[in-house]
N, C-alpha and C positions, 0 to 999 in steps of 0.2 A: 270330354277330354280329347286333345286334337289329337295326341299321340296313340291312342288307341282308337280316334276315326281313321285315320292315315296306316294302320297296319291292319285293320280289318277291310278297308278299300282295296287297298293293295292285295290281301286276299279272295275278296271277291271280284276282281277284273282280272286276278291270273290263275284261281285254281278249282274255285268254287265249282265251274262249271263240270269240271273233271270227277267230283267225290260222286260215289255212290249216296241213291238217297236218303239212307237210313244219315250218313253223317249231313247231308244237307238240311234235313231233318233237327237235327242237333245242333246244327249249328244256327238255324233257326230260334232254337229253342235257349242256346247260347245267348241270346243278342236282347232275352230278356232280364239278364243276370244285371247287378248293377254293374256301373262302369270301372269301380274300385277295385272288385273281384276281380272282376275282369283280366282287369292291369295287372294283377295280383298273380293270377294263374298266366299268363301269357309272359310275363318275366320271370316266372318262378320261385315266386317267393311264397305261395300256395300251391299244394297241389289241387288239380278241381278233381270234382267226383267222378267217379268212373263214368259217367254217362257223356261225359264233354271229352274226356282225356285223351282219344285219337283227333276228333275234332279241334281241339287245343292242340295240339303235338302237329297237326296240319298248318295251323295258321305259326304257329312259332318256327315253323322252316319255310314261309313265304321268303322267298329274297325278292328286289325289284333285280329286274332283268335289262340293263342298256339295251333298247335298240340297235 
């Protein structure tokens, strides 16, 4: 789904590097989920399970930043 490769990019070229690795970790573990869920959990229309839910809460306040 392009709209969820474009908002998880966006998150790993601007924050990723910054998390502790326990959620680096998770959000590793993230990127196994299907893509639907995914979408699902990142607009909010599912909550994910607790194990993603800071991880998720990370990537849903990625803004892109103008140079």
């Amino acid at each position: 789904m392009l709209e969820l490769d474009a908002w998880l990019a966006l998150f790993l070229d601007t924050r990723y590097g910054d998390l502790p690795p326990e959620l680096q970790a998770a959000f590793a573990r993230l990127l196994d989920q299907d893509d639907m869920v995914l979408f699902d959990w990142l607009t909010g229309a599912l909550e994910p399970p607790g194990e993603f839910q800071a991880v998720v809460d990370a990537i849903k306040t990625t803004r892109y930043q103008r140079p």
